[in-house]
Short mmCIF file of the C-alpha atoms (twelve columns), coordinates in Angstrom:
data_MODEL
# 
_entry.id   MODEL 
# 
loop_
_atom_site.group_PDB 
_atom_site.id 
_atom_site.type_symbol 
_atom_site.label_atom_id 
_atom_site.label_alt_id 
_atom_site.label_comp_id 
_atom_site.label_asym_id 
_atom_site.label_seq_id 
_atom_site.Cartn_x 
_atom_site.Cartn_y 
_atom_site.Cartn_z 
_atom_site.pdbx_PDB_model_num 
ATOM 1   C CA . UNK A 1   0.000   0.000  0.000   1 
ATOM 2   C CA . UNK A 2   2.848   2.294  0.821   1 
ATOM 3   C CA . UNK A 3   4.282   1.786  -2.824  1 
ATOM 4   C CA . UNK A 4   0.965   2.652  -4.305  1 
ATOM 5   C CA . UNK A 5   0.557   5.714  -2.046  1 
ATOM 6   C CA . UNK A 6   4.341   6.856  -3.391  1 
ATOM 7   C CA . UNK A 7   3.123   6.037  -7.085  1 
ATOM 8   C CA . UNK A 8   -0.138  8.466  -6.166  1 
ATOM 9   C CA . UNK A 9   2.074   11.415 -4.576  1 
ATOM 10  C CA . UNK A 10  4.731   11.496 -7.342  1 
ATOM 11  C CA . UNK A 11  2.247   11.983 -10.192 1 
ATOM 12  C CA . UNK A 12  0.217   14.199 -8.064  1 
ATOM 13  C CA . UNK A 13  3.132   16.359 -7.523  1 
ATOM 14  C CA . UNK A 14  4.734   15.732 -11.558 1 
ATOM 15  C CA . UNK A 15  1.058   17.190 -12.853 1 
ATOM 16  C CA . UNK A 16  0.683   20.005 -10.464 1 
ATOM 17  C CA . UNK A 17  4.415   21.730 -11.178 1 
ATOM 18  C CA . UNK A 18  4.347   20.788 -14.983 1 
ATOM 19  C CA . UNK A 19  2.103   21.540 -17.809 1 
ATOM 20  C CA . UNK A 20  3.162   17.740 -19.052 1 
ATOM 21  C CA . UNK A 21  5.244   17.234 -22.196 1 
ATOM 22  C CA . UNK A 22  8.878   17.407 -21.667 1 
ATOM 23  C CA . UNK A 23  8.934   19.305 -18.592 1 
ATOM 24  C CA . UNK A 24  6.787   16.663 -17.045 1 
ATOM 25  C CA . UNK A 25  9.013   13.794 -18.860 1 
ATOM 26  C CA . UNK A 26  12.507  15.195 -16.862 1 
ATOM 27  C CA . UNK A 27  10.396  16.181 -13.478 1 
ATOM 28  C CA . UNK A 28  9.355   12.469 -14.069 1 
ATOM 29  C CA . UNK A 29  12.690  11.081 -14.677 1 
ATOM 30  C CA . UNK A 30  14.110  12.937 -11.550 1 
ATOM 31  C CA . UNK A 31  11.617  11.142 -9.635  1 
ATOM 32  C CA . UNK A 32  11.242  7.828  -10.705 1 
ATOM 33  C CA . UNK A 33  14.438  6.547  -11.782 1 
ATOM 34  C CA . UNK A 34  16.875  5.040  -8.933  1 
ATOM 35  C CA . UNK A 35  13.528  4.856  -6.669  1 
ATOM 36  C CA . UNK A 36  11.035  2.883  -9.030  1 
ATOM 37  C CA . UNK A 37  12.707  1.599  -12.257 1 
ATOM 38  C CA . UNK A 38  16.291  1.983  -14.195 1 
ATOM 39  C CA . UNK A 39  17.056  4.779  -16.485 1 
ATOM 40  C CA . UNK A 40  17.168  1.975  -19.273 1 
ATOM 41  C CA . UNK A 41  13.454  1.184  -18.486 1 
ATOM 42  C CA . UNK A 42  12.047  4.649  -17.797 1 
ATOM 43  C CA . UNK A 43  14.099  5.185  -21.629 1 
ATOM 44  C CA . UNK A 44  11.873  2.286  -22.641 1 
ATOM 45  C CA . UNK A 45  9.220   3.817  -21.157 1 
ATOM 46  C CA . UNK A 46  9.456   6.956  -23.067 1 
ATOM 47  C CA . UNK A 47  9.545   5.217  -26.355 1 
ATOM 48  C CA . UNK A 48  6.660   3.149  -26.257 1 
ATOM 49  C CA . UNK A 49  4.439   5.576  -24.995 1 
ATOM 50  C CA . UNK A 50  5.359   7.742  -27.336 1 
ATOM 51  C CA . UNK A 51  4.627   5.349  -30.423 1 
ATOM 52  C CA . UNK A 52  1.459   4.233  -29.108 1 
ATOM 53  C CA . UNK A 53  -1.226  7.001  -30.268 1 
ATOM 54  C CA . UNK A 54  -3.010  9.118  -27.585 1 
ATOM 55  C CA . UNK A 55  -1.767  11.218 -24.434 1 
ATOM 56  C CA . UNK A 56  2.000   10.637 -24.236 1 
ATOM 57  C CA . UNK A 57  1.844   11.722 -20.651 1 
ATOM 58  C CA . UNK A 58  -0.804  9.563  -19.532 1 
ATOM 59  C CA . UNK A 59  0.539   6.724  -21.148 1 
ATOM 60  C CA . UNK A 60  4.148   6.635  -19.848 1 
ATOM 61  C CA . UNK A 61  2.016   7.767  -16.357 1 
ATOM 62  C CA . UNK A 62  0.331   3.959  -16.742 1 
ATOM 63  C CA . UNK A 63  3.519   2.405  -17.680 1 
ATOM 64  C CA . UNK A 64  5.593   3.612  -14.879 1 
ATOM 65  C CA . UNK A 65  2.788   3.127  -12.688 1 
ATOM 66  C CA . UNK A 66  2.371   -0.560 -14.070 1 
ATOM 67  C CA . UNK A 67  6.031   -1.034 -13.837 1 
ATOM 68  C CA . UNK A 68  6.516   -0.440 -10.603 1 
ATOM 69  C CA . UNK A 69  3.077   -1.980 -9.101  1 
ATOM 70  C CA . UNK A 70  1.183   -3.971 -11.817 1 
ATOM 71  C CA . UNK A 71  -2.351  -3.117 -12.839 1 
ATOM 72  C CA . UNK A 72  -3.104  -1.654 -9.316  1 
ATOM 73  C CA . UNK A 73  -0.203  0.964  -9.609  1 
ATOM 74  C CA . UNK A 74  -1.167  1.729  -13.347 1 
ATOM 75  C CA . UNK A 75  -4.681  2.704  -11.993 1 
ATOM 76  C CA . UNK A 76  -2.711  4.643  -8.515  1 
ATOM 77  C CA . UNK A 77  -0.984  6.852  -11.657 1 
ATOM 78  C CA . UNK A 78  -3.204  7.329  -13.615 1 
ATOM 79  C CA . UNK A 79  -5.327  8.887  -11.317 1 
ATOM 80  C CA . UNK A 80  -2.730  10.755 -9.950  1 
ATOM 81  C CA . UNK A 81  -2.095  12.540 -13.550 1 
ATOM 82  C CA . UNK A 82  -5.643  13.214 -14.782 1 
ATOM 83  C CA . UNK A 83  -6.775  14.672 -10.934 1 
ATOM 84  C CA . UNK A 84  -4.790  17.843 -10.815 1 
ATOM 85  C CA . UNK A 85  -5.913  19.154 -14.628 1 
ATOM 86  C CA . UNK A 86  -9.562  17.393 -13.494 1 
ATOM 87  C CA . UNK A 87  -10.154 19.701 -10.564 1 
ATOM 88  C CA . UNK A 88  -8.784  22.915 -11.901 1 
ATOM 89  C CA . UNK A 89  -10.576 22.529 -15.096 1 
ATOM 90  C CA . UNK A 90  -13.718 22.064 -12.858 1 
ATOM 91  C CA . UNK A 91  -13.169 24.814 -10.660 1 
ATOM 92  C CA . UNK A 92  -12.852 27.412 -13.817 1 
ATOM 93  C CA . UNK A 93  -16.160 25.786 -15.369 1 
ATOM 94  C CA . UNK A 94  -17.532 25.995 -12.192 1 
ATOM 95  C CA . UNK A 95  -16.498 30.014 -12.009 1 
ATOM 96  C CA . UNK A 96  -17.433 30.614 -15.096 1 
ATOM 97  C CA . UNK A 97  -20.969 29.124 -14.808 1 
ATOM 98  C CA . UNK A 98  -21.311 31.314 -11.720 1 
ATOM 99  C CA . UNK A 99  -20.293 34.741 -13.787 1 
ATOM 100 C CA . UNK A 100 -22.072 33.984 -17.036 1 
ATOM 101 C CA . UNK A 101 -24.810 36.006 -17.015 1 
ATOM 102 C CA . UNK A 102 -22.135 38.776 -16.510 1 
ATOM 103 C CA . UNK A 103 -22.631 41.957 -18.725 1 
ATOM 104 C CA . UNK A 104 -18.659 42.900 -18.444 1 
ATOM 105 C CA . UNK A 105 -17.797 38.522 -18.956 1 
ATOM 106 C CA . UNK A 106 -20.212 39.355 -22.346 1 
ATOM 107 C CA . UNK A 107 -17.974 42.260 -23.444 1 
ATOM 108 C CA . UNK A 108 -14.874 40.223 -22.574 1 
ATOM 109 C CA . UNK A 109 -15.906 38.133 -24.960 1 
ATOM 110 C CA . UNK A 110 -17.244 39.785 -27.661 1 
ATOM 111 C CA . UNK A 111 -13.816 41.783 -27.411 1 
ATOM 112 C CA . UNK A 112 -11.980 38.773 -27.776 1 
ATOM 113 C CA . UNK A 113 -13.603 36.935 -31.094 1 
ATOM 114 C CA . UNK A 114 -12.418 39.555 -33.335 1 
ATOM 115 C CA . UNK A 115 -8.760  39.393 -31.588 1 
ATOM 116 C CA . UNK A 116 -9.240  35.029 -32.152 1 
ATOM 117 C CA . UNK A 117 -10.598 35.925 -36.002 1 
ATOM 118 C CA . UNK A 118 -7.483  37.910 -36.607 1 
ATOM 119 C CA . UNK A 119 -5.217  35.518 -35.005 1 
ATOM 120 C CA . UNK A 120 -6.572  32.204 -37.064 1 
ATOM 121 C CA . UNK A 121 -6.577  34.269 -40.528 1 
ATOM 122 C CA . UNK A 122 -2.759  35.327 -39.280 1 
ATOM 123 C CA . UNK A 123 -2.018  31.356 -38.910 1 
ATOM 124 C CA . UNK A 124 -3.485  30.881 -41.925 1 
ATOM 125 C CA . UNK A 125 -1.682  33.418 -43.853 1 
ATOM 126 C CA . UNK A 126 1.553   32.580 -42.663 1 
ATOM 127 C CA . UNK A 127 0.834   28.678 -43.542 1 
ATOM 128 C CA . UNK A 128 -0.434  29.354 -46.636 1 
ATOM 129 C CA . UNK A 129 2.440   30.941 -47.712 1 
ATOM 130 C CA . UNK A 130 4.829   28.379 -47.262 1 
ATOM 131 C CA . UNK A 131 8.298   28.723 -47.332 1 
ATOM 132 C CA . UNK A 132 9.882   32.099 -46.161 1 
ATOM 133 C CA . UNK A 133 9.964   34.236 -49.702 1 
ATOM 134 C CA . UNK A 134 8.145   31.646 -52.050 1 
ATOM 135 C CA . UNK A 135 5.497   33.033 -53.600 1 
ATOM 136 C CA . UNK A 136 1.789   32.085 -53.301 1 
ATOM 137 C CA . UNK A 137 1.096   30.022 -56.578 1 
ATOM 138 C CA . UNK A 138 -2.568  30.681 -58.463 1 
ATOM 139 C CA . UNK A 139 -3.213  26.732 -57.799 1 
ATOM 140 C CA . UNK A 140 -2.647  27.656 -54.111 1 
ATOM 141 C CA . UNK A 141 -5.092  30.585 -54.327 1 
ATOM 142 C CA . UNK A 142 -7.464  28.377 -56.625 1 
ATOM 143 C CA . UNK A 143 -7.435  25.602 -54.125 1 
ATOM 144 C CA . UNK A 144 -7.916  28.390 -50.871 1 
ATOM 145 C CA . UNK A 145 -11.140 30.008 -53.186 1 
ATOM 146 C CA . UNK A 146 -12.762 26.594 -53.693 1 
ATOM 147 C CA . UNK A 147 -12.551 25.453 -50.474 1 
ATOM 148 C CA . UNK A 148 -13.643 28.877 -49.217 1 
ATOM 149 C CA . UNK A 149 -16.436 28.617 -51.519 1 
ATOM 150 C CA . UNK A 150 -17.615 24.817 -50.226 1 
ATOM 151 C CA . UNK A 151 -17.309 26.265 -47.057 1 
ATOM 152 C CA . UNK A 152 -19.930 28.819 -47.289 1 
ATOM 153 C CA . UNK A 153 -22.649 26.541 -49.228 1 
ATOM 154 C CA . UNK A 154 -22.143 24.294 -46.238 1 
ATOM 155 C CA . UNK A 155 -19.933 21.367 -47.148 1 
ATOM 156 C CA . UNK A 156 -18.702 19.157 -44.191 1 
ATOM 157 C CA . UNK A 157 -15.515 20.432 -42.845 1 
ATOM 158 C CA . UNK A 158 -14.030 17.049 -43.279 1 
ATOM 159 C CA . UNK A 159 -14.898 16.486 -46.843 1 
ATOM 160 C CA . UNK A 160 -13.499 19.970 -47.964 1 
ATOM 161 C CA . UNK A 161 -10.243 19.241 -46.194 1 
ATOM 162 C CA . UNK A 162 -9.928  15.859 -47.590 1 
ATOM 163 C CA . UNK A 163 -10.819 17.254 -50.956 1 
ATOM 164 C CA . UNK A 164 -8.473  19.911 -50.631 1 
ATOM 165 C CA . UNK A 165 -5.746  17.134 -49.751 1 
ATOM 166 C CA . UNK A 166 -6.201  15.310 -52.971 1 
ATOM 167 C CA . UNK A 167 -6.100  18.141 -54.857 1 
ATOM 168 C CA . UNK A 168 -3.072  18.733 -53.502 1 
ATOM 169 C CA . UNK A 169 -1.501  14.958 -54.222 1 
ATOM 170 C CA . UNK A 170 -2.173  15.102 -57.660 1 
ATOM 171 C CA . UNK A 171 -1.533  18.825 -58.589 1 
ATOM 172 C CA . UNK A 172 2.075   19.090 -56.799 1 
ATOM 173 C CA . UNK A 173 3.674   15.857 -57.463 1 
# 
């Protein structure tokens, strides 16, 4: 029980001071490694998880947690990684359910979308040019208008995109 307690604590503590991803990965490493498993497993560890799709973090959370106390400490982990997000993330929902019918959490908002609009077209734009210098091609802009177009008379998402993607295979080989 005291192992599975330890197993709790560290990935309590690894998912409150990191924001996962490779922060969490060395914080991890510092922690487990010498106590729980070799640096040639926790290595191992790493690698699988990461070629195994889904949440890298809550992956290599199960398999050090497995590692170190079979199926019980896999469980001990990964509840110790998903609480911390889990709780803030229902605090803020809870906070913002309480100031919703705000007038100034309105405004906020309403301030913001045009700030979001700007910033996805700026994405975009920077994307869709490509390289650094190379100049947008008129298939490019062709390809941007259609999709633009199937867009607006309500296409699935999806289908445009995929659509788009083809395009693209057999017009830039």
């Amino acid at each position: 029980m005291g192992q599975l307690w330890q197993l709790f604590l560290m990935f309590l503590k690894v998912n409150l001071l990191t924001t996962s991803g490779p922060a969490s990965v060395g914080l991890l490493y510092e922690e487990a490694v010498g106590s729980l498993m070799t640096e040639e497993e926790f290595v191992q560890a790493v690698g699988f998880s990461s070629a195994l799709p889904g949440s890298d973090a809550l992956q290599l959370a199960m398999f050090v947690g497995y590692s170190a106390g079979g199926v019980p400490g896999a469980l001990v982990a990964l509840v110790g990684s998903i609480l911390p997000p889990t709780l803030i993330l229902l605090a803020i929902v809870s906070l913002l359910q309480r100031i919703s019918g705000e007038a100034w959490l309105a405004n906020f908002v309403r301030g913001l979308t045009p700030a979001v609009a700007v910033l996805m077209v700026t994405v975009a734009w920077k994307t869709f040019q490509g390289e650094v210098g190379e100049p947008i091609g008129f298939i490019s802009i062709l390809i941007a208008a259609g999709t633009l177009a199937a867009l607006l008379l309500k296409a699935p998402a999806p289908l445009v995109l995929l659509g788009a993607g083809l395009i693209g295979v057999f017009v830039y080989r």
